[in-house]
C-alpha positions as CSV (number, residue, x, y, z in Angstrom):
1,X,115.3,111.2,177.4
2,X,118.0,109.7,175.5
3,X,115.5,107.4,173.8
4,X,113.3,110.7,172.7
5,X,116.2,112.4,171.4
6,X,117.0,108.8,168.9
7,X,113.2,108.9,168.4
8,X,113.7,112.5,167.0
9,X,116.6,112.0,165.4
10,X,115.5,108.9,163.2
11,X,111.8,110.7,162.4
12,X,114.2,113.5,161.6
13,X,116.1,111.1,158.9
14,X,113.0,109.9,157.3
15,X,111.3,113.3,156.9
16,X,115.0,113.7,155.1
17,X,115.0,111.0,153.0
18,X,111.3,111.3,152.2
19,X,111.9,114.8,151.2
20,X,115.0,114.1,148.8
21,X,112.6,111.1,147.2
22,X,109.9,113.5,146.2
23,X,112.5,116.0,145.1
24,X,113.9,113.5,143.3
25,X,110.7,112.6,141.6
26,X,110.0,115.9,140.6
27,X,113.2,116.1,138.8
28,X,112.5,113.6,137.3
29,X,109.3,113.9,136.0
30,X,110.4,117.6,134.9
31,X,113.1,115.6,132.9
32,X,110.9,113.4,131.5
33,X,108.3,116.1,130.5
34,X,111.0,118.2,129.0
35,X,112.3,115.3,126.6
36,X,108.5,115.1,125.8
37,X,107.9,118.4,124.6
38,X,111.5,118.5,122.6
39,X,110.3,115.2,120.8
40,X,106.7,116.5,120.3
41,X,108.1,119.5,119.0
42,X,110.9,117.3,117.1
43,X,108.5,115.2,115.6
44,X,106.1,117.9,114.7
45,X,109.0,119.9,113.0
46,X,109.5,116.3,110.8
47,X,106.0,116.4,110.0
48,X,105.3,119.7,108.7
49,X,108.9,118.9,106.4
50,X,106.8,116.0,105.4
51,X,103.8,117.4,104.8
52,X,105.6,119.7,102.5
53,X,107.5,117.2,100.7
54,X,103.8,115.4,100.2
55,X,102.0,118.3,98.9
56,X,104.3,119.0,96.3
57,X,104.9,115.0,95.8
58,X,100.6,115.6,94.7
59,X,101.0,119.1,92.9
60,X,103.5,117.1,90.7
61,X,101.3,114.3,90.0
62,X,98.3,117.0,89.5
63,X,100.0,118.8,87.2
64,X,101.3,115.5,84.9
65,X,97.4,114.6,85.0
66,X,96.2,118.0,84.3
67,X,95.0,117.5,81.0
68,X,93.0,114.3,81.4
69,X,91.4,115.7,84.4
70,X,90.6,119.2,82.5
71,X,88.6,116.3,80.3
72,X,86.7,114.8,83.1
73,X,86.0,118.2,84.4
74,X,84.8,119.1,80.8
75,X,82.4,115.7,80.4
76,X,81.1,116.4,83.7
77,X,79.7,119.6,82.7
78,X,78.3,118.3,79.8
79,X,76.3,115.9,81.4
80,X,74.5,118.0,84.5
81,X,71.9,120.2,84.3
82,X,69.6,122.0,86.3
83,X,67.9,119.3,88.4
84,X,71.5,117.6,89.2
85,X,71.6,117.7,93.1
86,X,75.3,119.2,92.3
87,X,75.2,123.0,91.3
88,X,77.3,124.2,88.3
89,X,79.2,126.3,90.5
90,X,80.5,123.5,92.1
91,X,81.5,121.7,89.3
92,X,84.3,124.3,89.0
93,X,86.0,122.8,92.1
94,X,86.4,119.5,90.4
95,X,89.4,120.4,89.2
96,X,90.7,123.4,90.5
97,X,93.7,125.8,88.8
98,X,94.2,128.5,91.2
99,X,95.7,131.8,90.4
100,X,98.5,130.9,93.0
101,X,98.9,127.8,90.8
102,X,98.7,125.1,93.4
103,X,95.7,122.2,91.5
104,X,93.1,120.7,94.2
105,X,91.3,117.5,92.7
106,X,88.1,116.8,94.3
107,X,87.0,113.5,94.2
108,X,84.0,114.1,96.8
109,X,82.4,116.3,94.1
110,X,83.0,114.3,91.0
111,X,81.6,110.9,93.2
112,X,77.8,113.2,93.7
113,X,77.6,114.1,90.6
114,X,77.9,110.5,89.1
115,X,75.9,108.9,91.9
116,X,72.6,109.8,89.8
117,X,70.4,106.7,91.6
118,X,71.7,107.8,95.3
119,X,72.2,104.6,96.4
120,X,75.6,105.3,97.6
121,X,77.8,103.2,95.2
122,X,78.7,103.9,91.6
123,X,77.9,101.2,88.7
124,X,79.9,100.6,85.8
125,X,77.7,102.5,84.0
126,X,78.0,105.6,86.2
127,X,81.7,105.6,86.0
128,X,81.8,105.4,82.7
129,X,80.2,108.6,82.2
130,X,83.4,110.4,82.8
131,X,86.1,107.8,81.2
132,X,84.0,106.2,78.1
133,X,85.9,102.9,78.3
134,X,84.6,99.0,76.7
135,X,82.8,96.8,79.2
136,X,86.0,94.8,80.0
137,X,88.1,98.2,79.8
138,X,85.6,99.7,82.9
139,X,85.3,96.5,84.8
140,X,89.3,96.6,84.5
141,X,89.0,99.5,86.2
142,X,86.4,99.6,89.2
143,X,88.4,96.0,90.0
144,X,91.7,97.9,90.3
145,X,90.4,100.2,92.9
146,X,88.3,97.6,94.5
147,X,91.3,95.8,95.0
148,X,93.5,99.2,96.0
149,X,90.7,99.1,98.9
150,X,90.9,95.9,100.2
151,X,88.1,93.9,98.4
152,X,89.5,91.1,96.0
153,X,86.1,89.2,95.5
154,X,84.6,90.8,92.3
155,X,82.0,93.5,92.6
156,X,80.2,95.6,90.0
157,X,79.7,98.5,92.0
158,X,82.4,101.1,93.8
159,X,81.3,102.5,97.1
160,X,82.2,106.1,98.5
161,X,84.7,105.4,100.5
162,X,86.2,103.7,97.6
163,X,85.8,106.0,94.8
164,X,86.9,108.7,97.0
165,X,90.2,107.1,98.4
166,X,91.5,105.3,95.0
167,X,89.8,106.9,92.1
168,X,92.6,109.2,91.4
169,X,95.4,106.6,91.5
170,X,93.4,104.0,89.6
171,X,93.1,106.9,87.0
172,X,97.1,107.7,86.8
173,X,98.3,104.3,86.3
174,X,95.6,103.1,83.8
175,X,96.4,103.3,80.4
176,X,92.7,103.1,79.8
177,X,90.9,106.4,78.7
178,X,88.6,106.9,76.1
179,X,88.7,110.1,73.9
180,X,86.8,111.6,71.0
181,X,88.7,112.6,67.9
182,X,88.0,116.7,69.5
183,X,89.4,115.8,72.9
184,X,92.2,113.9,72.0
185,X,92.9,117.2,69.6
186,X,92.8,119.2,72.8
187,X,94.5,117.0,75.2
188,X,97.7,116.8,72.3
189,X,97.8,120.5,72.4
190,X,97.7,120.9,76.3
191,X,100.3,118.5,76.5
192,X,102.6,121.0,74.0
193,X,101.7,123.0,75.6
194,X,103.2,121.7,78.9
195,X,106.0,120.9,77.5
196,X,106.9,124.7,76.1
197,X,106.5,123.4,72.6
198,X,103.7,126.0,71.7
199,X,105.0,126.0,67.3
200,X,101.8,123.6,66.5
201,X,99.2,124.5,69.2
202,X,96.0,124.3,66.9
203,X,97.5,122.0,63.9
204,X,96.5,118.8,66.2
205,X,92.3,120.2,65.4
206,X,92.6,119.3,61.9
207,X,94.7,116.1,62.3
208,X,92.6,114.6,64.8
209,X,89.6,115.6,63.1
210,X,90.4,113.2,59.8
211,X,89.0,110.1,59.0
212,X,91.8,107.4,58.7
């Protein structure tokens, strides 16, 4: 009898101490779980500040680049017609000038419209279309944002992926870009403008447009 009752007893103990283990694991895990979720929600709060802080890191740069890219746009236009696999309606999303003046630059666009031979990479000759550099001005160029990507062995050619990921920067920092005497004339007077000086908006036509 007496040994039942100790039998009892200590199965009695271990259902205890099983039962505060798996309460104690739950606790736990709630604890755990909850620091989860205040961290997710921690690190998500951070991200959306840093999205924030990136978007108008890129409307700033946008909007210093606005006139050369107005340019591109421009050339770009110029140059396709009505068998271009790109429609002109697209070619207004290029650059984009919203009324809520946030600028988009879409270098997915700009890449099909040069890629005339569809072979998926862009020559020096295709590129060139939009910045009308010298030979050793454009391969200057397509090297800087083959090397921005990774490749450092030389290559006349830019694929997608490339053009897509580093054309933009390639194009800030290079102070590489051809203009005719009529674009440079336009460019001067977007950058007055830009800069509130609007007194001799239209004087920079006539300048330009003399023979030196």
């Amino acid at each position: 009898m007496a040994i039942s009752l100790l039998g009892l007893l200590f199965t009695f103990l271990i259902c205890m101490v099983l039962c505060i283990y798996i309460v104690w694991k739950l606790v736990q895990k709630f604890k755990i779980e909850s620091e989860e979720k205040h961290n997710h929600f921690t690190k998500r709060k951070l991200s959306c500040e840093e999205k924030e802080a990136i978007k108008a890191k890129e409307q700033e740069r946008l909007g210093r680049m606005r006139p050369i890219l107005s340019i591109v746009e421009e050339r770009i236009k110029g140059k396709c017609n009505e068998n271009s696999r790109v429609k002109m309606h697209e070619l207004e999303n290029i650059f984009e000038d919203n009324d809520d003046d946030e600028l988009k630059f879409n270098a997915e666009i700009l890449y099909r419209v040069l890629d005339y031979n569809l072979d998926g990479n862009l020559s020096f000759t295709e590129i060139n279309e939009v910045l009308d550099l010298n030979p050793g001005q454009i391969q200057s160029f397509v090297t800087s944002m083959n090397e921005a990507a990774g490749y450092f062995q030389e290559r006349k050619y830019v694929d997608r992926d490339t053009f897509i990921e580093h054309f933009l920067d390639t194009l800030e920092y290079s102070t590489n870009f051809g203009v005719s005497p009529e674009e440079a004339a336009t460019l001067f007077d977007e950058l007055l403008i830009e800069s509130g000086s609007n007194q001799n908006v239209g004087l920079s036509q006539s300048f330009f447009s003399q023979e030196w």
